[in-house]
N, CA, C and O atoms as a Tripos MOL2 file, in Angstrom:
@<TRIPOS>MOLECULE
protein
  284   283    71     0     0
PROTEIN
NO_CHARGES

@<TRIPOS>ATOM
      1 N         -38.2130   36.7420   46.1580 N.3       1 UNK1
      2 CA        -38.1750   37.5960   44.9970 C.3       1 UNK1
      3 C         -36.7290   37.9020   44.6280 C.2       1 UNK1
      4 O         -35.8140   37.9030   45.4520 O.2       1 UNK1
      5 N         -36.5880   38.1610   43.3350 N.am      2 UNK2
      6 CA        -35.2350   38.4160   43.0230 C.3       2 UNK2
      7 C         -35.3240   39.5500   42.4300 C.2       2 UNK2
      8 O         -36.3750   40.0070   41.9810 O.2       2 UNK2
      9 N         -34.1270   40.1430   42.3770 N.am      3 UNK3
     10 CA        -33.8430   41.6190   42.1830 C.3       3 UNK3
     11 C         -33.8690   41.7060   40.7190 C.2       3 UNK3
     12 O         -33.3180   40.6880   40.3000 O.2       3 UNK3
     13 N         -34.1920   42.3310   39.8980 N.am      4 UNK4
     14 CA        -34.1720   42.6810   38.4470 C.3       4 UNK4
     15 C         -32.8690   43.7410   38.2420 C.2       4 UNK4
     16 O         -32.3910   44.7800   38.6970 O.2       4 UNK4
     17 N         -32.6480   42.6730   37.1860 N.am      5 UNK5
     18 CA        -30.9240   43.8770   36.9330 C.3       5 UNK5
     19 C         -31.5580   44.5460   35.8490 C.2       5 UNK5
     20 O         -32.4700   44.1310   35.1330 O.2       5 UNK5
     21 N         -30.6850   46.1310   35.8040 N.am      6 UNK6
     22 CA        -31.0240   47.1900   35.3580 C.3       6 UNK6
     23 C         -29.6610   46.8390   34.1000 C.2       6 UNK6
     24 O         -28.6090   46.2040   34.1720 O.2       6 UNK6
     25 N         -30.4590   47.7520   32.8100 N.am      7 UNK7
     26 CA        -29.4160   47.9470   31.7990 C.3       7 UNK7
     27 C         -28.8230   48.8700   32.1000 C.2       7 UNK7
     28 O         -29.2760   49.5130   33.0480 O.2       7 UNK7
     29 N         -27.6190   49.3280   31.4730 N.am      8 UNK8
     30 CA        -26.9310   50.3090   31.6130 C.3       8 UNK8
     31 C         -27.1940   51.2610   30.2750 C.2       8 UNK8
     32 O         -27.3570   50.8440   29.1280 O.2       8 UNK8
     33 N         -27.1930   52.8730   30.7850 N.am      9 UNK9
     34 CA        -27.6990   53.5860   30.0040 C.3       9 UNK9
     35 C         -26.9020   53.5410   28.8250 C.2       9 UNK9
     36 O         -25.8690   52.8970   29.0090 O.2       9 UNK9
     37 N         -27.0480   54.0860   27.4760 N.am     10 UNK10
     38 CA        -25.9050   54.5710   26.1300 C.3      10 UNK10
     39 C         -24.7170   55.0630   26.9690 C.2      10 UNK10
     40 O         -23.7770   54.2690   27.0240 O.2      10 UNK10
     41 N         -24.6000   56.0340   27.5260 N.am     11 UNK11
     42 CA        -23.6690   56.9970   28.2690 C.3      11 UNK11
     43 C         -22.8840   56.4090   29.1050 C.2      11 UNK11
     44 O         -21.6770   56.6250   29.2130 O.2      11 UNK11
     45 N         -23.5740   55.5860   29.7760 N.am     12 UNK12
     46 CA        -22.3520   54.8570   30.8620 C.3      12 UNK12
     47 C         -22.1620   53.6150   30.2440 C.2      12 UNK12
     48 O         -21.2610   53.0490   30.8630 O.2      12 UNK12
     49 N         -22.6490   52.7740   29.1470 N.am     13 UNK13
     50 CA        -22.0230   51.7630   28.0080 C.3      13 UNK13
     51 C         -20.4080   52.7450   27.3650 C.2      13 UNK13
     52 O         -19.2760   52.2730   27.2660 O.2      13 UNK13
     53 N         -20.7770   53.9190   27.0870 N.am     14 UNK14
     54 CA        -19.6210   54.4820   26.3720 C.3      14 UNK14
     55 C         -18.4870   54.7010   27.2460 C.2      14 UNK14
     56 O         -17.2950   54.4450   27.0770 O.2      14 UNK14
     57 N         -19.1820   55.2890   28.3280 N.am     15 UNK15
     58 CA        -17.8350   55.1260   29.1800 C.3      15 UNK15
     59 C         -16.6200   54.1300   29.5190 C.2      15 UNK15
     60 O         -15.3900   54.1210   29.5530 O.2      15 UNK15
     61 N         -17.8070   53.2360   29.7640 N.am     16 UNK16
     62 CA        -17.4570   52.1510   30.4960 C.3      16 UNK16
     63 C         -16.2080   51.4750   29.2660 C.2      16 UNK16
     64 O         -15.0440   51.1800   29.5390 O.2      16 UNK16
     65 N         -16.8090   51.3750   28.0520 N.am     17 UNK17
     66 CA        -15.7670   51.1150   26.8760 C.3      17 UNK17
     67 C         -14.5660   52.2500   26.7500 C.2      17 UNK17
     68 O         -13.6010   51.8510   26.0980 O.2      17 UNK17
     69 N         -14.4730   53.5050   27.2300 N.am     18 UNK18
     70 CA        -13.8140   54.0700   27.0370 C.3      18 UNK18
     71 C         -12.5540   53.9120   28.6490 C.2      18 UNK18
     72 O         -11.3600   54.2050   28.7170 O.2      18 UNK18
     73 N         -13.1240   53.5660   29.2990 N.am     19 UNK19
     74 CA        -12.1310   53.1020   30.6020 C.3      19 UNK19
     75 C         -11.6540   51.8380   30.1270 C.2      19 UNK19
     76 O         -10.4980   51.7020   30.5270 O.2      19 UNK19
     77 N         -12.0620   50.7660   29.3930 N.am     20 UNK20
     78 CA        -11.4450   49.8690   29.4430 C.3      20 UNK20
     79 C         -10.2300   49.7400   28.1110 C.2      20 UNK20
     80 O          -9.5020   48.7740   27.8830 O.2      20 UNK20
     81 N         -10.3010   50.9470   27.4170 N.am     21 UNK21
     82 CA         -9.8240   51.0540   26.4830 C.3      21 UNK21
     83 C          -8.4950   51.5560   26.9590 C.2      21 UNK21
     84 O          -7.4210   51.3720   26.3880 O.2      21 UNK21
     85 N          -8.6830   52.1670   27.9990 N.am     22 UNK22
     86 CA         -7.3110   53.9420   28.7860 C.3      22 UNK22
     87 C          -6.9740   52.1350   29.6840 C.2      22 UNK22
     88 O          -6.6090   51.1680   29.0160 O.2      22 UNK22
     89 N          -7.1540   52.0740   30.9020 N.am     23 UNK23
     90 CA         -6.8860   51.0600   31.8400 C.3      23 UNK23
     91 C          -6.6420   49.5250   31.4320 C.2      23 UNK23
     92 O          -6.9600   48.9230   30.4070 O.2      23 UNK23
     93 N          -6.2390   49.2710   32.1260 N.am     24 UNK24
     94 CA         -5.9030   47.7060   32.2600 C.3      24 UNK24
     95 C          -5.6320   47.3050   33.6250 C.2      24 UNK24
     96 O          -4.9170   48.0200   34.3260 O.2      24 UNK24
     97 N          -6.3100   45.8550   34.2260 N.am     25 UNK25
     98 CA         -5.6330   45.5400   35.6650 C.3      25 UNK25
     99 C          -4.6920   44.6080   35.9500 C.2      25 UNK25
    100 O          -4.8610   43.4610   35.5360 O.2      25 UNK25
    101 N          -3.5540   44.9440   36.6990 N.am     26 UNK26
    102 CA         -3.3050   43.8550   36.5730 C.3      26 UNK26
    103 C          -2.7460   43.9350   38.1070 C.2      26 UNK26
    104 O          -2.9550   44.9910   38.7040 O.2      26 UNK26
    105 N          -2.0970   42.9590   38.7370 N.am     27 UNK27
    106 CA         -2.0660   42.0770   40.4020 C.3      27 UNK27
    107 C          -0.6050   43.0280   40.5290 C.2      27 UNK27
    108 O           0.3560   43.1990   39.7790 O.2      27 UNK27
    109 N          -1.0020   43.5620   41.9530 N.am     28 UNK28
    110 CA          0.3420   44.1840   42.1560 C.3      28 UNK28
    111 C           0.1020   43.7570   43.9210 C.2      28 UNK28
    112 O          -0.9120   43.8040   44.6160 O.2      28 UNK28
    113 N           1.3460   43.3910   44.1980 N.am     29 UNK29
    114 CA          1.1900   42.0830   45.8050 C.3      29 UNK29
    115 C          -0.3290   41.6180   45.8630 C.2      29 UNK29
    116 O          -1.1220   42.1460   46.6430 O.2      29 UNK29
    117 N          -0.6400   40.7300   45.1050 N.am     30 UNK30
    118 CA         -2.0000   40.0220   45.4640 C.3      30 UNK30
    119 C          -2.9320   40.8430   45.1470 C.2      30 UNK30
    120 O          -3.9130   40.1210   44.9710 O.2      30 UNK30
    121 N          -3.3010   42.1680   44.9220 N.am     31 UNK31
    122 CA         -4.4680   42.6130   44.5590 C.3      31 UNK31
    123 C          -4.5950   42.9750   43.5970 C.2      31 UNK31
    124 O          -3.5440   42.8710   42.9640 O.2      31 UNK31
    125 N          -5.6870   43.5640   42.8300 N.am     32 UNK32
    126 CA         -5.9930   43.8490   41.4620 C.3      32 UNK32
    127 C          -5.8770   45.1730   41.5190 C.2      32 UNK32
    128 O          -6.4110   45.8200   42.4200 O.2      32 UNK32
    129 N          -5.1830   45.7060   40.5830 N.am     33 UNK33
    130 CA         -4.6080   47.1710   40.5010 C.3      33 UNK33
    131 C          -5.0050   47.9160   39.0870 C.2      33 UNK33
    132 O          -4.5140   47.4600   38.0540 O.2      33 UNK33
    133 N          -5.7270   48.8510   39.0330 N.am     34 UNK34
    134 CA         -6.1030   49.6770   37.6050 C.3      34 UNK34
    135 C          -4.8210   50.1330   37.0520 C.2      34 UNK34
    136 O          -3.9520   50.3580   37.8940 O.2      34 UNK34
    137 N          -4.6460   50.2390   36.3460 N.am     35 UNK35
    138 CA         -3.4930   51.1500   35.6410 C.3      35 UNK35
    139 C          -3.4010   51.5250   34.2970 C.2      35 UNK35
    140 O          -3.6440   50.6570   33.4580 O.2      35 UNK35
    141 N          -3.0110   52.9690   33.8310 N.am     36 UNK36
    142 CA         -3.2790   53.0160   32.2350 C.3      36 UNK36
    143 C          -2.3380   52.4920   31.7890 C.2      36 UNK36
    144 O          -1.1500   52.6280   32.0820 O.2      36 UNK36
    145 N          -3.0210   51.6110   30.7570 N.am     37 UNK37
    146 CA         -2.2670   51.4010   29.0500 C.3      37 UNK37
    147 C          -0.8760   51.6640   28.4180 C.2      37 UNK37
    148 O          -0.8980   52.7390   27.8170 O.2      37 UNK37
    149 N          -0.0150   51.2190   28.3700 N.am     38 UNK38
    150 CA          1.1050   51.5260   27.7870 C.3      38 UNK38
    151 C           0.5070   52.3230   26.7610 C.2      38 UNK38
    152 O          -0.6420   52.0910   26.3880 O.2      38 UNK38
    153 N           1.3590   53.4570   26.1640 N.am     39 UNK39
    154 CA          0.6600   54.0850   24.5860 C.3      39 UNK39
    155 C           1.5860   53.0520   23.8900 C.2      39 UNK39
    156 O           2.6620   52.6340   24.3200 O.2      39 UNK39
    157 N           0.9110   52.6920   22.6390 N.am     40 UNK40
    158 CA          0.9180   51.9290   21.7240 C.3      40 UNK40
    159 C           0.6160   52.5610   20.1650 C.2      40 UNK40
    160 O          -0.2710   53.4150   20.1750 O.2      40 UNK40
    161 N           1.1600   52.3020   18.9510 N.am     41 UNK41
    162 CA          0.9600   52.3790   17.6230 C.3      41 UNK41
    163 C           0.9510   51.3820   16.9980 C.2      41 UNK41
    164 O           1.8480   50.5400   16.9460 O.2      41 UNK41
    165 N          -0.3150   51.3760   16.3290 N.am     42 UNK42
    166 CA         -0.9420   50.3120   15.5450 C.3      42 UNK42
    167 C          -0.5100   48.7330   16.4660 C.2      42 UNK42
    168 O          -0.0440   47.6960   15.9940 O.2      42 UNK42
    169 N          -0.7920   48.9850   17.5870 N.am     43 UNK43
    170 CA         -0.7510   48.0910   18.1930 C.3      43 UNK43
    171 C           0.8050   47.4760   18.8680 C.2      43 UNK43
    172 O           0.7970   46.3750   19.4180 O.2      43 UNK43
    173 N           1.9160   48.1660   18.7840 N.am     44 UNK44
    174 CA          2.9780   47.6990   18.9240 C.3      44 UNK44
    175 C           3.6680   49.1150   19.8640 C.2      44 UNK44
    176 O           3.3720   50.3090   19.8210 O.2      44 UNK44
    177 N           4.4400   48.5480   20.4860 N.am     45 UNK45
    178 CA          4.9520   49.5270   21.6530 C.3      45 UNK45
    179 C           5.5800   50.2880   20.9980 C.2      45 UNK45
    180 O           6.0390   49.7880   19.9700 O.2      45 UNK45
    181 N           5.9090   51.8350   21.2520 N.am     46 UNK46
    182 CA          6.4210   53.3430   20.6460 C.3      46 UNK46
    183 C           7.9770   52.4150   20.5600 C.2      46 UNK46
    184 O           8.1190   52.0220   19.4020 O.2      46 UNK46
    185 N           8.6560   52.1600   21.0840 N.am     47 UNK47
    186 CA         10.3180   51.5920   21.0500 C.3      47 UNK47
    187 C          10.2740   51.0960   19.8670 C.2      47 UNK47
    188 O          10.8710   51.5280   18.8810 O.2      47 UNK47
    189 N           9.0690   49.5210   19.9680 N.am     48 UNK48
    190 CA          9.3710   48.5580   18.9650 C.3      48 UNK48
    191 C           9.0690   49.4050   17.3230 C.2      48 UNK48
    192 O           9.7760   49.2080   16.3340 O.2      48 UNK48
    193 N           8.0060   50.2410   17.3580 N.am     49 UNK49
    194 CA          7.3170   50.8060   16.3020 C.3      49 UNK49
    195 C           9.0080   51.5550   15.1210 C.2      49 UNK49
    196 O           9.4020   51.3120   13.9800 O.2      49 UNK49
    197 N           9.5500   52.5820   16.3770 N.am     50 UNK50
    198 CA         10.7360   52.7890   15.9670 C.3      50 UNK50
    199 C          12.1690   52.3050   15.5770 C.2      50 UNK50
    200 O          13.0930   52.7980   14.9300 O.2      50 UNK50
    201 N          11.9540   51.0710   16.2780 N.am     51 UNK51
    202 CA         12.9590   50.2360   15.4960 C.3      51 UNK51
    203 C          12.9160   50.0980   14.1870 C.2      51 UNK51
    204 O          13.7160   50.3190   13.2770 O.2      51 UNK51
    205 N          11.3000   49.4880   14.2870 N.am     52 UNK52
    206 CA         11.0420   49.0920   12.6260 C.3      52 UNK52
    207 C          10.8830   50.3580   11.4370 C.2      52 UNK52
    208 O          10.8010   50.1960   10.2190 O.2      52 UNK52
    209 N          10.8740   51.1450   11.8970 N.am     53 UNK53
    210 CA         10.3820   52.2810   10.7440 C.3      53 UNK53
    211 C          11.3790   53.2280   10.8380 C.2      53 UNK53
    212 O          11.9250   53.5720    9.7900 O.2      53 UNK53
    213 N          11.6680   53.6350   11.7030 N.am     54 UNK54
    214 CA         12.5430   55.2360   11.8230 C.3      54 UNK54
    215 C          14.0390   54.8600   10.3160 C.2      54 UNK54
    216 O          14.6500   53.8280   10.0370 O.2      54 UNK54
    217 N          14.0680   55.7720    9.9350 N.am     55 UNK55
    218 CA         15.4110   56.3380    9.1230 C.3      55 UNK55
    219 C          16.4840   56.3810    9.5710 C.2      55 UNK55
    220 O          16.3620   55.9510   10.7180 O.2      55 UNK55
    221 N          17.3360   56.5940    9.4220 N.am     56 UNK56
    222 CA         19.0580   56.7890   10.3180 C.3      56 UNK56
    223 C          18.3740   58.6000   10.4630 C.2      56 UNK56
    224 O          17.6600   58.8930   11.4220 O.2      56 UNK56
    225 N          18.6010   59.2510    9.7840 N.am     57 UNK57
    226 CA         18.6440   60.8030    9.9790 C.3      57 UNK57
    227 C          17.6420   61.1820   11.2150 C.2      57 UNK57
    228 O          18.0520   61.8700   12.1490 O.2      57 UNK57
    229 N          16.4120   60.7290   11.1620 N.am     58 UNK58
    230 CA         15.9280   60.6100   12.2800 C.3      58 UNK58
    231 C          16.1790   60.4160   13.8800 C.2      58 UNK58
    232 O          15.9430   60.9630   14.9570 O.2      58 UNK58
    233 N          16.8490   59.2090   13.2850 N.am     59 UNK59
    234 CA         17.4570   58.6400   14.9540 C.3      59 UNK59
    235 C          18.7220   59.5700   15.5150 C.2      59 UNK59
    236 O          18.9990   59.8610   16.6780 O.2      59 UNK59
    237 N          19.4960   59.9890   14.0760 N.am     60 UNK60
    238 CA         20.4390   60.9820   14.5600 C.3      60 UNK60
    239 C          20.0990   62.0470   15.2500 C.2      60 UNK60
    240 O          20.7250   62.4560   16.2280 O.2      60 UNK60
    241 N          18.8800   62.6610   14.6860 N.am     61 UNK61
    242 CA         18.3170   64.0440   14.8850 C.3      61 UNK61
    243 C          17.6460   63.7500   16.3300 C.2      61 UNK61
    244 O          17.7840   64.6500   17.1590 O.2      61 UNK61
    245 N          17.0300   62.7450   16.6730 N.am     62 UNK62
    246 CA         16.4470   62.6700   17.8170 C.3      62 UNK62
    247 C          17.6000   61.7380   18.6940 C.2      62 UNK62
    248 O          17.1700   60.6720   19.1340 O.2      62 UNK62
    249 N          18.6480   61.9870   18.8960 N.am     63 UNK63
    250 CA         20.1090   61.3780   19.8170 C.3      63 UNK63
    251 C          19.1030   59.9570   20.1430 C.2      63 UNK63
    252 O          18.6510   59.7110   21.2610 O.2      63 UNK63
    253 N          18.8690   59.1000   18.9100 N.am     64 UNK64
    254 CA         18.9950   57.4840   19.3960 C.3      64 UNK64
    255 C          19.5360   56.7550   18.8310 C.2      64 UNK64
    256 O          18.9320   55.8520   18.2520 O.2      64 UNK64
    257 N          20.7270   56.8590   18.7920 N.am     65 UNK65
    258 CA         22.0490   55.9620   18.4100 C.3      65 UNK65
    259 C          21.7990   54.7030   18.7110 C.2      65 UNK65
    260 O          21.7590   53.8480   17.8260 O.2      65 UNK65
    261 N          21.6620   54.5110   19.5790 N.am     66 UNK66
    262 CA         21.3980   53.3830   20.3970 C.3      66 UNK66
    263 C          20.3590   52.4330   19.6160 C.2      66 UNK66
    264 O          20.3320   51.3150   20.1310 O.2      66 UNK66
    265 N          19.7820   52.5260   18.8790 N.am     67 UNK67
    266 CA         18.9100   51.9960   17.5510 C.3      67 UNK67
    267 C          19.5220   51.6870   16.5840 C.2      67 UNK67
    268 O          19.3940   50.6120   15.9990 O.2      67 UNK67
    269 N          20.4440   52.7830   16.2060 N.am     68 UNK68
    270 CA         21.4240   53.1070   14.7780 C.3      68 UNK68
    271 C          21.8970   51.2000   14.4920 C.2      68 UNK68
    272 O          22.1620   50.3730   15.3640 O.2      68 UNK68
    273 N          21.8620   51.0250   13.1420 N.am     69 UNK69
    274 CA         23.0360   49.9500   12.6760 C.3      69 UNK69
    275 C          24.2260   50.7120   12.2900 C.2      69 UNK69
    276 O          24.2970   51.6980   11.5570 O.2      69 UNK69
    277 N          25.3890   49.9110   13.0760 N.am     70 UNK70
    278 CA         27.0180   50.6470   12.0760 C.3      70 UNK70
    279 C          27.1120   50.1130   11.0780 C.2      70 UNK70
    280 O          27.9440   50.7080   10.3940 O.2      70 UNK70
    281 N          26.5840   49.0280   10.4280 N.am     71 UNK71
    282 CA         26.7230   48.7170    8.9530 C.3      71 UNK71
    283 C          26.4870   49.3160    7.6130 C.2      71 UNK71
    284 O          26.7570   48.6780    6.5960 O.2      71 UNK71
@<TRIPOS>BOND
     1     1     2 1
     2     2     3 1
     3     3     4 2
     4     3     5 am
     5     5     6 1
     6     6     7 1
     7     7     8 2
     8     7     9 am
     9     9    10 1
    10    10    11 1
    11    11    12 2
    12    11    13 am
    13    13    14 1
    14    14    15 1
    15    15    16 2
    16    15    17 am
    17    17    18 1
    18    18    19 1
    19    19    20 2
    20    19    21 am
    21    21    22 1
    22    22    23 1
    23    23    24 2
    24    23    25 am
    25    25    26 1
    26    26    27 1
    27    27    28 2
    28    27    29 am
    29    29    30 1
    30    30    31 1
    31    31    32 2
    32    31    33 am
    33    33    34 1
    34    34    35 1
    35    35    36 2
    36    35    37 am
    37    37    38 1
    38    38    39 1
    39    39    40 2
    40    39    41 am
    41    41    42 1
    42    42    43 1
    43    43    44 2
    44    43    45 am
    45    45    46 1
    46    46    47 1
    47    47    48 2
    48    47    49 am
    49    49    50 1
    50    50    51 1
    51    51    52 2
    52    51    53 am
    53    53    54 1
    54    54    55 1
    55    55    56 2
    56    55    57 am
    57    57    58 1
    58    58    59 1
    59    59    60 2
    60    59    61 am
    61    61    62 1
    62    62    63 1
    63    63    64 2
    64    63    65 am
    65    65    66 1
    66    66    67 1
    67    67    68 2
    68    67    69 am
    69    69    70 1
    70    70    71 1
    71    71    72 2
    72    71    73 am
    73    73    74 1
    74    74    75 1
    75    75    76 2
    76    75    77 am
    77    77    78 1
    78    78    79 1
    79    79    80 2
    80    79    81 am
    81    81    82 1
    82    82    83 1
    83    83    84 2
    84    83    85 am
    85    85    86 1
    86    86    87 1
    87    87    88 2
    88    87    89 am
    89    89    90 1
    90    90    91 1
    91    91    92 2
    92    91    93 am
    93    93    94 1
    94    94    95 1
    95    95    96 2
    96    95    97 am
    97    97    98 1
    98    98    99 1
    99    99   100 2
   100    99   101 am
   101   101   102 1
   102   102   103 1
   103   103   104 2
   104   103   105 am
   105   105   106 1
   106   106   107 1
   107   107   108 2
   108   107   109 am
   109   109   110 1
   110   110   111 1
   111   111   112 2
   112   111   113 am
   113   113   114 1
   114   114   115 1
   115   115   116 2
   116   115   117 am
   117   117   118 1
   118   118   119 1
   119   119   120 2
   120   119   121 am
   121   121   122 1
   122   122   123 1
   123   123   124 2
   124   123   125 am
   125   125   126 1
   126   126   127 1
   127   127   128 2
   128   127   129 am
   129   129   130 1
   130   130   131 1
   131   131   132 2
   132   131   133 am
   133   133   134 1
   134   134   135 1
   135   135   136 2
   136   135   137 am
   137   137   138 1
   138   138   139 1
   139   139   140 2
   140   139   141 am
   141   141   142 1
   142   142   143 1
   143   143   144 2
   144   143   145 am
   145   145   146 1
   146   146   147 1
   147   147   148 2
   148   147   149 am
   149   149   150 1
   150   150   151 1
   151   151   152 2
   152   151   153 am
   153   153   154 1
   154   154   155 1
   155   155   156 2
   156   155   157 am
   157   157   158 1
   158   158   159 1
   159   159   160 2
   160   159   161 am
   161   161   162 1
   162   162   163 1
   163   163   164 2
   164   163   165 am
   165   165   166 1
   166   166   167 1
   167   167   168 2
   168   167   169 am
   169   169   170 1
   170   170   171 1
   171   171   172 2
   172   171   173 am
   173   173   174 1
   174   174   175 1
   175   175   176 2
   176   175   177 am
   177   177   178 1
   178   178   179 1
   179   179   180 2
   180   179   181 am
   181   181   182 1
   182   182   183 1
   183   183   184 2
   184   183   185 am
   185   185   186 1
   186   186   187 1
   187   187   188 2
   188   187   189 am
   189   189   190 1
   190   190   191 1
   191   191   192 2
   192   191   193 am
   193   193   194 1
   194   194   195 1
   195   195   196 2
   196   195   197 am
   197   197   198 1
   198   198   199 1
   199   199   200 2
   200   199   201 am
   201   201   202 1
   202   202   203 1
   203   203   204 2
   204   203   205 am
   205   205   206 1
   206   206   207 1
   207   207   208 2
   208   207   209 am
   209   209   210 1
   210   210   211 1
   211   211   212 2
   212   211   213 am
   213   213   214 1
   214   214   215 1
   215   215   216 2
   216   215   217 am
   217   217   218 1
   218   218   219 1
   219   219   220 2
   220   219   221 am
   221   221   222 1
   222   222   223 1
   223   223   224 2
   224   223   225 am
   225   225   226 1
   226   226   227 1
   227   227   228 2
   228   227   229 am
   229   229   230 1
   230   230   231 1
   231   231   232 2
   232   231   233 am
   233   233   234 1
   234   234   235 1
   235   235   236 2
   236   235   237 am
   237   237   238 1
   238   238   239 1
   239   239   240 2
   240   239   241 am
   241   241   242 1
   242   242   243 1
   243   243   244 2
   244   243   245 am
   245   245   246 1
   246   246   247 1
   247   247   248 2
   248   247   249 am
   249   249   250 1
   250   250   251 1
   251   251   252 2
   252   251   253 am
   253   253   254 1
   254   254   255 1
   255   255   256 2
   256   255   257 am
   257   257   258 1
   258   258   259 1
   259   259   260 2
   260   259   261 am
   261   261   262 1
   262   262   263 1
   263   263   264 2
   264   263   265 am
   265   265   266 1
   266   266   267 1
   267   267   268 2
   268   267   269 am
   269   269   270 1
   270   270   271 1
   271   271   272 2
   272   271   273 am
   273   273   274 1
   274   274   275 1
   275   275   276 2
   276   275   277 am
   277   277   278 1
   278   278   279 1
   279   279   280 2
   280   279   281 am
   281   281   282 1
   282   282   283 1
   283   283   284 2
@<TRIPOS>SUBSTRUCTURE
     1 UNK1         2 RESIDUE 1 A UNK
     2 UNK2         6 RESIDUE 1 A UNK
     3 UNK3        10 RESIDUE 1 A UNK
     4 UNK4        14 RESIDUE 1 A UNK
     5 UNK5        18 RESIDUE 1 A UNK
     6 UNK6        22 RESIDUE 1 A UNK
     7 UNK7        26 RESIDUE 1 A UNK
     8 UNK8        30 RESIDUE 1 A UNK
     9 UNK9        34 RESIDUE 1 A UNK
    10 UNK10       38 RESIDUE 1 A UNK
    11 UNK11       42 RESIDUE 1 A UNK
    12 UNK12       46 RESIDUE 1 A UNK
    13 UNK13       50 RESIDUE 1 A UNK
    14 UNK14       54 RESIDUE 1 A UNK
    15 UNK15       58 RESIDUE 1 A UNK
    16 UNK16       62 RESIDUE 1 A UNK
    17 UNK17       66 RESIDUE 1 A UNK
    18 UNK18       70 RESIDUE 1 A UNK
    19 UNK19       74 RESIDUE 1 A UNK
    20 UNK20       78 RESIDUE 1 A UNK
    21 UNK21       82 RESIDUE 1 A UNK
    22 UNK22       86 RESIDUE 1 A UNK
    23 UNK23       90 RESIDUE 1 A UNK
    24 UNK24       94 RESIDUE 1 A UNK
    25 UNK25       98 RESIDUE 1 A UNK
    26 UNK26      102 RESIDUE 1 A UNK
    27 UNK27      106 RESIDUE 1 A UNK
    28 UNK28      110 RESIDUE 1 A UNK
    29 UNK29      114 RESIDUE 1 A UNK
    30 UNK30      118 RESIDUE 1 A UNK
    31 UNK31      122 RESIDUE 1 A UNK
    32 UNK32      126 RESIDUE 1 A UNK
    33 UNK33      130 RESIDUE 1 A UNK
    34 UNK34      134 RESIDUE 1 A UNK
    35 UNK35      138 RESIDUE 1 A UNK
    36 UNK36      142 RESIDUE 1 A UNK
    37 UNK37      146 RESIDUE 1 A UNK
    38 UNK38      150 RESIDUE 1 A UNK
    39 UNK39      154 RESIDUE 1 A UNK
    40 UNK40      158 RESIDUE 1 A UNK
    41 UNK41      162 RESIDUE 1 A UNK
    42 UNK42      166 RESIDUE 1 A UNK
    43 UNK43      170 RESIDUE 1 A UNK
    44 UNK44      174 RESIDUE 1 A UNK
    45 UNK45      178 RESIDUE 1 A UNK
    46 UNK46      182 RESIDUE 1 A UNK
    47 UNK47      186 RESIDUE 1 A UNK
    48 UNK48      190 RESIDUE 1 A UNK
    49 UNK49      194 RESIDUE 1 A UNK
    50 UNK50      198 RESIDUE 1 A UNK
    51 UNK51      202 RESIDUE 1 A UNK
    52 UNK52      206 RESIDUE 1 A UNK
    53 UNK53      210 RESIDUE 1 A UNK
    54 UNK54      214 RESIDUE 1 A UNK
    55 UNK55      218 RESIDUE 1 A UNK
    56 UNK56      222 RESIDUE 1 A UNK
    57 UNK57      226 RESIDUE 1 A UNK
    58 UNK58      230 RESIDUE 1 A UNK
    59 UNK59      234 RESIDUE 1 A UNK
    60 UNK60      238 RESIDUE 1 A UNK
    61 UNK61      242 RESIDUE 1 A UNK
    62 UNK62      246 RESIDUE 1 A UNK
    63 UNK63      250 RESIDUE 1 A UNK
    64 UNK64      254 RESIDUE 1 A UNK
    65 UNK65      258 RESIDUE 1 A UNK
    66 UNK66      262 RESIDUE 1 A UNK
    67 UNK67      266 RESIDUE 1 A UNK
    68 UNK68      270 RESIDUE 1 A UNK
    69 UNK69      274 RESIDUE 1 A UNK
    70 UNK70      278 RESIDUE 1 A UNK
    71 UNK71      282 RESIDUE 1 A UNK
């Protein structure tokens, strides 16, 4: 006889999408390791997001020169 697999309820479907949404695994010395998610905007890392968009006055106001163009 073989075992009958069970569905998973609404509640632990949502979860389960909501952990894989926060986590990601990835191999740390040979094993598989959970870890959360870089935060991200619209899909692109907080650094890169600010390169592309931020203002000069901004970057001044928040000391990231280090972004700034001198041109």
């Amino acid at each position: 006889m073989t075992n009958k697999k069970k569905n998973l309820t609404i509640a632990k479907k949502e979860a389960k999408k909501k952990r894989q949404h926060e986590y990601m695994f990835v191999f740390i010395n040979g094993k598989q390791k959970r870890v959360k998610r870089p935060p991200t905007i619209d899909g692109m890392d907080i650094h890169e997001f600010i390169m592309n968009n931020a203002d000069p006055i901004f970057l001044h106001q928040n000391e990231l020169w280090e972004y700034m163009d001198l041109s």
